[in-house]
Structures are given as structure tokens and as C-alpha cells.
PDB file of N, CA, C and O in Angstrom:
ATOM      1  N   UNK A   1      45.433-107.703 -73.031  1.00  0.00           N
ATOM      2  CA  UNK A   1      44.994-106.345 -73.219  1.00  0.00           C
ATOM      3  C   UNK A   1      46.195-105.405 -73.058  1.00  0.00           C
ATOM      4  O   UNK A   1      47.161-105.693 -72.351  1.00  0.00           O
ATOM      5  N   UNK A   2      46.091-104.369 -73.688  1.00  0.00           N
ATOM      6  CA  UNK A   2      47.577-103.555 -73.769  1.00  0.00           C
ATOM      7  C   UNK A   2      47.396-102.804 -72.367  1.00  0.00           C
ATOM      8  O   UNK A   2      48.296-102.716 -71.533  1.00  0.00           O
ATOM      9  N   UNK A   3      46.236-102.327 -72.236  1.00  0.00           N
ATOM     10  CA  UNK A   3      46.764-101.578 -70.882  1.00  0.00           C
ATOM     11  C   UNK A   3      47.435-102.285 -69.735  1.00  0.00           C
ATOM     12  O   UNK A   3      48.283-101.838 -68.963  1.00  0.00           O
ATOM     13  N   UNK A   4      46.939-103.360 -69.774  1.00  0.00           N
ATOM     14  CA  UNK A   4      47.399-105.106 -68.538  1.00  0.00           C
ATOM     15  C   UNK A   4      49.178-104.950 -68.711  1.00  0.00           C
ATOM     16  O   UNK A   4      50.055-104.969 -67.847  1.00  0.00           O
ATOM     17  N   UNK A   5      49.222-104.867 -69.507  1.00  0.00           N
ATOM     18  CA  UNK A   5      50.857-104.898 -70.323  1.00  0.00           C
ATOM     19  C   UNK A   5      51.410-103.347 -69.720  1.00  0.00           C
ATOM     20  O   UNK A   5      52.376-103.101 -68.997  1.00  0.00           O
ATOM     21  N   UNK A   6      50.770-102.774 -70.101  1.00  0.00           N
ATOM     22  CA  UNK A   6      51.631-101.311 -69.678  1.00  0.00           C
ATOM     23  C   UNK A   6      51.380-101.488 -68.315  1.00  0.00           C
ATOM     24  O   UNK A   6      52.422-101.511 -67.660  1.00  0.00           O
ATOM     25  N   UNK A   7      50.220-101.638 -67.577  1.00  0.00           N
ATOM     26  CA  UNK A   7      50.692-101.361 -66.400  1.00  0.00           C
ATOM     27  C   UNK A   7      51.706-102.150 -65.598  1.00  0.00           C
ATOM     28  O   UNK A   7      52.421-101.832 -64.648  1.00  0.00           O
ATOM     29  N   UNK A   8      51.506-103.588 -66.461  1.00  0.00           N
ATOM     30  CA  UNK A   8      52.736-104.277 -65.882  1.00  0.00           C
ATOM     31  C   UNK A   8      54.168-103.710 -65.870  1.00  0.00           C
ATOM     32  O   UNK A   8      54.856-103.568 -64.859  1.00  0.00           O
ATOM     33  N   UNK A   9      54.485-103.438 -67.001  1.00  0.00           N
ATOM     34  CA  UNK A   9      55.644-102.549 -67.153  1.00  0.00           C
ATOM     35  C   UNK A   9      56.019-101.744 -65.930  1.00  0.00           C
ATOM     36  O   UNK A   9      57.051-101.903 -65.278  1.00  0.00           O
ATOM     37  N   UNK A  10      54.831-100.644 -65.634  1.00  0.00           N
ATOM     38  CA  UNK A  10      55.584 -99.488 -64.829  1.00  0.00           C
ATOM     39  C   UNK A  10      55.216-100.386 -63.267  1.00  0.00           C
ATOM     40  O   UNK A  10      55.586 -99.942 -62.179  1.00  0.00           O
ATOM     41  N   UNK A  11      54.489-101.603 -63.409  1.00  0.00           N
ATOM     42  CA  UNK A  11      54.679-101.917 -61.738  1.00  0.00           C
ATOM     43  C   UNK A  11      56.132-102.578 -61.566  1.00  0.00           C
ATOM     44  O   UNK A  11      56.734-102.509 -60.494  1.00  0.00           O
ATOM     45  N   UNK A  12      56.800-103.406 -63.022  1.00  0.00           N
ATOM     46  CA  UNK A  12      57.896-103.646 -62.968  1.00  0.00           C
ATOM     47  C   UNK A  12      59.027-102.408 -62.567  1.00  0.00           C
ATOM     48  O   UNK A  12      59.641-102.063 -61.556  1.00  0.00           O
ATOM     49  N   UNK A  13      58.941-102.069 -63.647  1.00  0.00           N
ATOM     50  CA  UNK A  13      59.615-100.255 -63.015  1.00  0.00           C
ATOM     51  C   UNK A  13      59.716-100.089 -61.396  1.00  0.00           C
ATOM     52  O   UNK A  13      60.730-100.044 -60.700  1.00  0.00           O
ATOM     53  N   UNK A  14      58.261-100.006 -60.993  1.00  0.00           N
ATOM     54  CA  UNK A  14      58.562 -99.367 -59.565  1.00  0.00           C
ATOM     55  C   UNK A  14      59.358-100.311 -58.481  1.00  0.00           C
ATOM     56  O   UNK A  14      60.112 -99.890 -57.604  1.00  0.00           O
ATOM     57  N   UNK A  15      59.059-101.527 -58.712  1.00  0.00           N
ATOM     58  CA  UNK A  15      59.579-102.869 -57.785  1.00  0.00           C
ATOM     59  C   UNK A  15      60.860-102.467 -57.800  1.00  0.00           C
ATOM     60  O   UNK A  15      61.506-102.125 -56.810  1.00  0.00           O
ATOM     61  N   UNK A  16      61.199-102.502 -58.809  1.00  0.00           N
ATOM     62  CA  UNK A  16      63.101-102.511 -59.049  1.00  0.00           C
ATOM     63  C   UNK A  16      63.369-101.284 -58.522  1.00  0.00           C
ATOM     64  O   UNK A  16      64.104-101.473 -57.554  1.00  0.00           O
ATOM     65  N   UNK A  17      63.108 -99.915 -58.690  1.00  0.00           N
ATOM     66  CA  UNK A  17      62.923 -98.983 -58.102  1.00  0.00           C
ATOM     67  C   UNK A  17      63.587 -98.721 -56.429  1.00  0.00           C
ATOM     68  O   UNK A  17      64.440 -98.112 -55.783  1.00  0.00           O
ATOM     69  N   UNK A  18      61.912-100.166 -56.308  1.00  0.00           N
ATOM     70  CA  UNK A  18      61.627 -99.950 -54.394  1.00  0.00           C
ATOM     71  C   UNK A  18      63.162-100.473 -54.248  1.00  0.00           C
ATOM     72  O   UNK A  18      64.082 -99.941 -53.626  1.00  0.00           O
ATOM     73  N   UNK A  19      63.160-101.764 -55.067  1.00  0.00           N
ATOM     74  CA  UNK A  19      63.934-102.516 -54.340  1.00  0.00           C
ATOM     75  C   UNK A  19      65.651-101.454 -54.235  1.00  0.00           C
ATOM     76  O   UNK A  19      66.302-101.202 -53.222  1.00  0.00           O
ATOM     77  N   UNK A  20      65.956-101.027 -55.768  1.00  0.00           N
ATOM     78  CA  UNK A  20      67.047-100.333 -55.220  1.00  0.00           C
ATOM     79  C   UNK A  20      67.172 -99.014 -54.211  1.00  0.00           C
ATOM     80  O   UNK A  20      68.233 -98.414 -54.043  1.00  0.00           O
ATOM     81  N   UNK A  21      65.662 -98.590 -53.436  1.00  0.00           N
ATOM     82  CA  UNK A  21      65.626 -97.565 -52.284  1.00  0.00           C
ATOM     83  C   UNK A  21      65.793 -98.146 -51.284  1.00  0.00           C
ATOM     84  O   UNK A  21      66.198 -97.588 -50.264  1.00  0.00           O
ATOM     85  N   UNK A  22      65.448 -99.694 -51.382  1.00  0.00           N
ATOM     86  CA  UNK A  22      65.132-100.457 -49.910  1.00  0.00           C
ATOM     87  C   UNK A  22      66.866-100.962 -49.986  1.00  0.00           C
ATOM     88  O   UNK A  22      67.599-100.353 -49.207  1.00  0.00           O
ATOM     89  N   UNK A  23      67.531-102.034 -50.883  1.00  0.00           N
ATOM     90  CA  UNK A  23      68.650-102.408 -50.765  1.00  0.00           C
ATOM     91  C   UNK A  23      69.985-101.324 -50.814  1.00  0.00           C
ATOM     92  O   UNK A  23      70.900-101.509 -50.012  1.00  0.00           O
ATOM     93  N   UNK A  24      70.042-100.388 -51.617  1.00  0.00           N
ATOM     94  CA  UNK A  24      71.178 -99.320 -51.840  1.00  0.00           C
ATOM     95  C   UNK A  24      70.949 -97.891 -51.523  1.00  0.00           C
ATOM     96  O   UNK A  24      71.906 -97.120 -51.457  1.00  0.00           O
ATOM     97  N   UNK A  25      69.452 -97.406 -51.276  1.00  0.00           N
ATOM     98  CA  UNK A  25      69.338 -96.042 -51.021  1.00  0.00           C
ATOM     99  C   UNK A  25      69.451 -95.386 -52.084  1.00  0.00           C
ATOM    100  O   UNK A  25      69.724 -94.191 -52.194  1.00  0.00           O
ATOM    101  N   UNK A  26      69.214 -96.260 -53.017  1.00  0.00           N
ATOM    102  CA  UNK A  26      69.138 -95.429 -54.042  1.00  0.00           C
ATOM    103  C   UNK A  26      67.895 -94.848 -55.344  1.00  0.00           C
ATOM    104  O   UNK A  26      67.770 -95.672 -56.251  1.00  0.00           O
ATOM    105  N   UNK A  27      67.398 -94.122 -55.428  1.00  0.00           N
ATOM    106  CA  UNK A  27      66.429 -94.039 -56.062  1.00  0.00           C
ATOM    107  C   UNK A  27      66.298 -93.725 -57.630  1.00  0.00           C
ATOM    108  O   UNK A  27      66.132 -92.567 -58.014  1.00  0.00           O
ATOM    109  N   UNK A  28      66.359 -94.533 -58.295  1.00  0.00           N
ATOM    110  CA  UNK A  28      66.602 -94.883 -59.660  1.00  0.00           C
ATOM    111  C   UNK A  28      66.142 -93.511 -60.565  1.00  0.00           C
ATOM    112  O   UNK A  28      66.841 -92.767 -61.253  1.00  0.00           O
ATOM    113  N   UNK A  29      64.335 -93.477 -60.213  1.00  0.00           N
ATOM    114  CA  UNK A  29      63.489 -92.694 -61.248  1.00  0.00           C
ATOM    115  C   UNK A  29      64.108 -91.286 -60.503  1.00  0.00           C
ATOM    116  O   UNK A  29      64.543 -90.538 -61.379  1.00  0.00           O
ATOM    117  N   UNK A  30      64.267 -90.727 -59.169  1.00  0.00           N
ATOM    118  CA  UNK A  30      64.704 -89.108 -59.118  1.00  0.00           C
ATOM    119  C   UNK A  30      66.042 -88.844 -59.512  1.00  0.00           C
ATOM    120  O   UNK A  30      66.390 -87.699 -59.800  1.00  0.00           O
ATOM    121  N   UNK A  31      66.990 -90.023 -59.555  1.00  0.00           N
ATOM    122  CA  UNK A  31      68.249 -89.511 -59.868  1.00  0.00           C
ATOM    123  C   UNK A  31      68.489 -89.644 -61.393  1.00  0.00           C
ATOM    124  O   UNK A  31      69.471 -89.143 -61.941  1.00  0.00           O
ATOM    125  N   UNK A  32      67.326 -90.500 -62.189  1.00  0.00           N
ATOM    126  CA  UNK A  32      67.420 -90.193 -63.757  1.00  0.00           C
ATOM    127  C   UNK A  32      66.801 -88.871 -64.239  1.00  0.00           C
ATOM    128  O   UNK A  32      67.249 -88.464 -65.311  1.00  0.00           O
ATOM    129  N   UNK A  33      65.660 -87.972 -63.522  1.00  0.00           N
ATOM    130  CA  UNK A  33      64.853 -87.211 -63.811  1.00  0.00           C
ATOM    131  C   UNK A  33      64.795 -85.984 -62.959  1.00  0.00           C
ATOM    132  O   UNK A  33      63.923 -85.115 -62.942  1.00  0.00           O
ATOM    133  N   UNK A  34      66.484 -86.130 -61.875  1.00  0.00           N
ATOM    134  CA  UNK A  34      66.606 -84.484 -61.658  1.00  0.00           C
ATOM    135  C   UNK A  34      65.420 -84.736 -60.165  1.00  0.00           C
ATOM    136  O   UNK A  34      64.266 -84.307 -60.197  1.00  0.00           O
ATOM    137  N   UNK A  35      65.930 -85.401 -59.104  1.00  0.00           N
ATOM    138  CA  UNK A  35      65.099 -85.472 -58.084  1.00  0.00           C
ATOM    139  C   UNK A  35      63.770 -85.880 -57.750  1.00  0.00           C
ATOM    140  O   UNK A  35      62.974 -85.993 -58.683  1.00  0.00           O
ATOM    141  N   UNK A  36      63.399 -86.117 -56.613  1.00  0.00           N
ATOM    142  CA  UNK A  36      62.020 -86.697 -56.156  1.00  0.00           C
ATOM    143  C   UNK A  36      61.346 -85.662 -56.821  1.00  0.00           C
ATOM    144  O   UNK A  36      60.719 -86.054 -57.805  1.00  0.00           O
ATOM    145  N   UNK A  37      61.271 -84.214 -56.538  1.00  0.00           N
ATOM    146  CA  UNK A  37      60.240 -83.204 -56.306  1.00  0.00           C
ATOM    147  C   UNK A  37      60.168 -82.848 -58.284  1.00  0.00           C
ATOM    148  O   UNK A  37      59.342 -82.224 -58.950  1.00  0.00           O
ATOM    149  N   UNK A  38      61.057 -83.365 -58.557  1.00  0.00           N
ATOM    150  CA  UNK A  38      60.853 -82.424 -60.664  1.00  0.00           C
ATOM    151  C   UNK A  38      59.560 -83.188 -60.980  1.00  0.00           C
ATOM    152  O   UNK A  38      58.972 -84.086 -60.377  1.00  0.00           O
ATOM    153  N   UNK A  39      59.363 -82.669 -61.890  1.00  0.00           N
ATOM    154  CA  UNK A  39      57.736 -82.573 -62.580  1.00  0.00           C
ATOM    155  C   UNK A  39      57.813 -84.305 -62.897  1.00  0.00           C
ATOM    156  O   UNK A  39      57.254 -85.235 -62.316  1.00  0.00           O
ATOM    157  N   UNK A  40      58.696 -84.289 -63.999  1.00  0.00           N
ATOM    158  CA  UNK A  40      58.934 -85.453 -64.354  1.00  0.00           C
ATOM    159  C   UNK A  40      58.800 -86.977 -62.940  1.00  0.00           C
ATOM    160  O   UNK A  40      57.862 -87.689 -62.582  1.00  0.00           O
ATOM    161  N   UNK A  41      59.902 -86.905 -62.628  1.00  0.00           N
ATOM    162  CA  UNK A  41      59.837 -88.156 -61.392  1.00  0.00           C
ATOM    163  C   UNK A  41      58.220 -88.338 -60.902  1.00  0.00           C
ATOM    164  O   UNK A  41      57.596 -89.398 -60.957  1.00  0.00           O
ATOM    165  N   UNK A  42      57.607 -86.803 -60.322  1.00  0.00           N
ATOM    166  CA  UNK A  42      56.388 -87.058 -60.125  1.00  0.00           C
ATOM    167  C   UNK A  42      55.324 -87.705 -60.930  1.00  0.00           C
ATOM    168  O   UNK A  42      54.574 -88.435 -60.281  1.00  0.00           O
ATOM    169  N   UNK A  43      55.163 -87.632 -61.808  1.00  0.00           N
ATOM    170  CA  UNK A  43      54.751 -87.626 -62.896  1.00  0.00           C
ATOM    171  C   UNK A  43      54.764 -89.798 -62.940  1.00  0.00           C
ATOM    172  O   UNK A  43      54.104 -90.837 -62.957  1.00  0.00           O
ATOM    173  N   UNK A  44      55.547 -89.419 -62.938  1.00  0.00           N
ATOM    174  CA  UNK A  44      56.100 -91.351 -63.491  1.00  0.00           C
ATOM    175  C   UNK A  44      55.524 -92.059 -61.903  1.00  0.00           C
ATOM    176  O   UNK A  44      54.636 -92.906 -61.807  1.00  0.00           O
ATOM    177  N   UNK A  45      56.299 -91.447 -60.757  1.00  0.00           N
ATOM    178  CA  UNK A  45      55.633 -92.088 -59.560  1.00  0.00           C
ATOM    179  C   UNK A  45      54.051 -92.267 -59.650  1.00  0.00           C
ATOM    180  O   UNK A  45      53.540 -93.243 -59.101  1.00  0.00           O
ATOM    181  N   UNK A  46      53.380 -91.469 -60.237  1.00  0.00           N
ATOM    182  CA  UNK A  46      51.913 -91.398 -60.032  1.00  0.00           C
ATOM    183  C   UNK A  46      51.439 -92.155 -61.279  1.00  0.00           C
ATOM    184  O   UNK A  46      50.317 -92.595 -61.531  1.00  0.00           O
ATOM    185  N   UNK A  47      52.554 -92.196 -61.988  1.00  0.00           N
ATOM    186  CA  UNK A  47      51.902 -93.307 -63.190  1.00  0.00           C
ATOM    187  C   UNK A  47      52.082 -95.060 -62.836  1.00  0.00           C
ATOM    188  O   UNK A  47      51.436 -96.022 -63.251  1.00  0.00           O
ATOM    189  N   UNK A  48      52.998 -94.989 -62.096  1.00  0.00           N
ATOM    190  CA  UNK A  48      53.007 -96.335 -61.341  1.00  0.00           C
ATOM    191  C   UNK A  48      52.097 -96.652 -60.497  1.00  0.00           C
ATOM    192  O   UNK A  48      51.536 -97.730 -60.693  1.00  0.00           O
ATOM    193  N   UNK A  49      51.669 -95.812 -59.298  1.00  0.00           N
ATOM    194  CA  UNK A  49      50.771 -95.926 -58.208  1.00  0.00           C
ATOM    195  C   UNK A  49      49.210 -96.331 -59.345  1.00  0.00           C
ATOM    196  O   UNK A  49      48.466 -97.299 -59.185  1.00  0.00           O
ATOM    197  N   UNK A  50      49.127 -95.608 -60.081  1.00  0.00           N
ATOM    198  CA  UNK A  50      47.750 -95.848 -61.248  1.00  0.00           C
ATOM    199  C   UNK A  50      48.046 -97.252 -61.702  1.00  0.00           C
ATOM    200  O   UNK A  50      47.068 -97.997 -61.740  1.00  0.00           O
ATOM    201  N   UNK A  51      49.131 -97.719 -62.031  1.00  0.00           N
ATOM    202  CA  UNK A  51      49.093 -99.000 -62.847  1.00  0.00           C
ATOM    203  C   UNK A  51      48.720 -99.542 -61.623  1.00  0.00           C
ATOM    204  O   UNK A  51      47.636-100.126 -61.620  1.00  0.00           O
ATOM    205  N   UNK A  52      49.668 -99.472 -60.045  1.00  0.00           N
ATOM    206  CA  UNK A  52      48.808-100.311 -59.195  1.00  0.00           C
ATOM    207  C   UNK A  52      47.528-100.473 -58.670  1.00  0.00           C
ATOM    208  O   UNK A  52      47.248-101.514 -58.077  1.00  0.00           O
ATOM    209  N   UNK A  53      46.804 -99.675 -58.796  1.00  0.00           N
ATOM    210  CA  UNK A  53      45.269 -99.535 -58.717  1.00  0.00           C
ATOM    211  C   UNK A  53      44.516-100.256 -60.042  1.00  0.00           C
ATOM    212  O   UNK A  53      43.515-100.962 -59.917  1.00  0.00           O
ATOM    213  N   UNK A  54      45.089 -99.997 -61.182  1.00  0.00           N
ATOM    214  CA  UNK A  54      44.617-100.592 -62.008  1.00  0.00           C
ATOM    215  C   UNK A  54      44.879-102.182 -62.216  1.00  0.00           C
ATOM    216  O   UNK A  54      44.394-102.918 -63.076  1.00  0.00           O
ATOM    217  N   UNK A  55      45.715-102.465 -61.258  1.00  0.00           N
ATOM    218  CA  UNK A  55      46.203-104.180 -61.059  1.00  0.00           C
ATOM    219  C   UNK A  55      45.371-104.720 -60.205  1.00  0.00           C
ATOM    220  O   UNK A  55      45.210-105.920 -59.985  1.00  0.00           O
ATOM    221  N   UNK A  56      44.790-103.737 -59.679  1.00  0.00           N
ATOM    222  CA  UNK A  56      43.597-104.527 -58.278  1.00  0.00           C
ATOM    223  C   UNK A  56      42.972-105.519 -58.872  1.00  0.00           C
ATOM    224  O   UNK A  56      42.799-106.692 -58.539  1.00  0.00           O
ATOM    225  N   UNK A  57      42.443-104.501 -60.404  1.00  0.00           N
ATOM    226  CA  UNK A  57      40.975-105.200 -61.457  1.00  0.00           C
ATOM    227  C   UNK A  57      41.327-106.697 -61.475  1.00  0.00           C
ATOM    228  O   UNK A  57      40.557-107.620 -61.209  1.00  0.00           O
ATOM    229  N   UNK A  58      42.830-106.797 -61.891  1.00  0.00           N
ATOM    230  CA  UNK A  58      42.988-108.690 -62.681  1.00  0.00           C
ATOM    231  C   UNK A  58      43.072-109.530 -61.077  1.00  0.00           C
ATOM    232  O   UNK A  58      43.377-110.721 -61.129  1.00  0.00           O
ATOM    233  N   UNK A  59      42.872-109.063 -60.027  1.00  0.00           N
ATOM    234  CA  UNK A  59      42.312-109.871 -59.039  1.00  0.00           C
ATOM    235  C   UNK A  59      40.751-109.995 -59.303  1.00  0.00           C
ATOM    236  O   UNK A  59      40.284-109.470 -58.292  1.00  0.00           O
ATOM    237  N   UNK A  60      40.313-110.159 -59.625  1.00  0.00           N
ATOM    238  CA  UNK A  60      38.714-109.895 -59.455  1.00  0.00           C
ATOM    239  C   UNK A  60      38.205-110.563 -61.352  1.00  0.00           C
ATOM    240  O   UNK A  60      37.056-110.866 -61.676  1.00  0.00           O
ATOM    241  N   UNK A  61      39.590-110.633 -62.387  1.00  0.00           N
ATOM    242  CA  UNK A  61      39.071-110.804 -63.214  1.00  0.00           C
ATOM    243  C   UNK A  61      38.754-112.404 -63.892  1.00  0.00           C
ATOM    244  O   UNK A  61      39.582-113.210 -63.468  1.00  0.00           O
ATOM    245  N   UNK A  62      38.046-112.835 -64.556  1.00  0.00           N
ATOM    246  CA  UNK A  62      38.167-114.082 -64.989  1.00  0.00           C
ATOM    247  C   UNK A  62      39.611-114.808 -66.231  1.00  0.00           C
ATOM    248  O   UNK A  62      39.869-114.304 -67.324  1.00  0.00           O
ATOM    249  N   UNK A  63      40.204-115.839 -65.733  1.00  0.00           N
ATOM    250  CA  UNK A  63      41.053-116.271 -66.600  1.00  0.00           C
ATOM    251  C   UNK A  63      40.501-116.246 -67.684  1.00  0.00           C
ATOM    252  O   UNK A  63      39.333-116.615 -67.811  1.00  0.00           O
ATOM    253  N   UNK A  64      41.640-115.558 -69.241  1.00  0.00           N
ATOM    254  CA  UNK A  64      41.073-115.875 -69.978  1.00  0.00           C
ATOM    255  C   UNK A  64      41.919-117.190 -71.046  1.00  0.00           C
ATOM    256  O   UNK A  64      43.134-117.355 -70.932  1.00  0.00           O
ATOM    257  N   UNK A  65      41.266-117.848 -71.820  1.00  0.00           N
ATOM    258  CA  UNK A  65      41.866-118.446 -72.512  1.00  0.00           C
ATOM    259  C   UNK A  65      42.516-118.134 -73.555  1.00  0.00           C
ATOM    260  O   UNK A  65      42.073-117.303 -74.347  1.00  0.00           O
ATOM    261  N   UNK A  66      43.828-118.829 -73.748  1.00  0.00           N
ATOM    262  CA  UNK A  66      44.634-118.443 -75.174  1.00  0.00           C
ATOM    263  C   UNK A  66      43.773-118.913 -76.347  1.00  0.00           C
ATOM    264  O   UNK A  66      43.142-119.969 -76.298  1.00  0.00           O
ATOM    265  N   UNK A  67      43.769-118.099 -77.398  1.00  0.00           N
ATOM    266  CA  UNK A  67      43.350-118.576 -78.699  1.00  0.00           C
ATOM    267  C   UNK A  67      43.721-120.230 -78.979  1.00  0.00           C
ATOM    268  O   UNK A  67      44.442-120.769 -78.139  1.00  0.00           O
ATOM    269  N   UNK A  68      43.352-120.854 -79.873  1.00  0.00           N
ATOM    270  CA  UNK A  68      43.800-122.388 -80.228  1.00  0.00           C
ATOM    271  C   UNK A  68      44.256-122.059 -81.832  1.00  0.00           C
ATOM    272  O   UNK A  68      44.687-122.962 -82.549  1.00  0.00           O
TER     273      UNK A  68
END
């Protein structure tokens, strides 16, 4: 499903993210988009936090099978 896909994307995004705040102090998405607080950064942070809420669902969902 495409949304499964996008949200994967921006949870990928945020990991790498964490990881370069947690390993270098550095924060990838505010220093591409002009700080934590600009519209933008916010914006993307809260689109990640949504993909993770929306990742809860594929715990709970049934495997599906590939086409043959």
C-alpha cells in the first residue's frame, strides 16, 4: 500500500535524523530547513511522528501475500 511506503520513508528519515542528534548533535531536518522552530522543520517533524502512529496499524495487521 503506498501510504505503508511513505510512511516508511519519513520513519526512515527520522531514525537517521535521531540517530545523527543522538551520535553528532546534529540535527539534520532544522539545519536543512532554517531551525527547529521554522514552519517547515515543524511541519516534517509532525509528518514523521504521523507516519509513526500510522505504523502502530501494521502491528495489528494480517500478512499479506505476494501475488504468484
Amino acid at each position: 500500500m503506498l501510504l505503508d511506503r511513505i510512511a516508511l520513508i519519513l520513519m526512515i528519515v527520522g531514525a537517521l535524523n535521531w540517530g545523527g542528534i543522538g551520535l553528532f548533535q546534529f540535527d539534520a531536518v532544522a539545519w536543512l530547513f532554517g531551525g527547529q522552530g521554522a514552519a517547515i522543520s515543524r511541519i516534517i517533524y509532525t509528518l514523521v511522528a504521523l507516519a509513526g502512529v500510522w505504523s502502530i496499524s501494521l502491528l495489528f495487521r494480517e500478512p499479506q501475500r505476494a501475488s504468484e
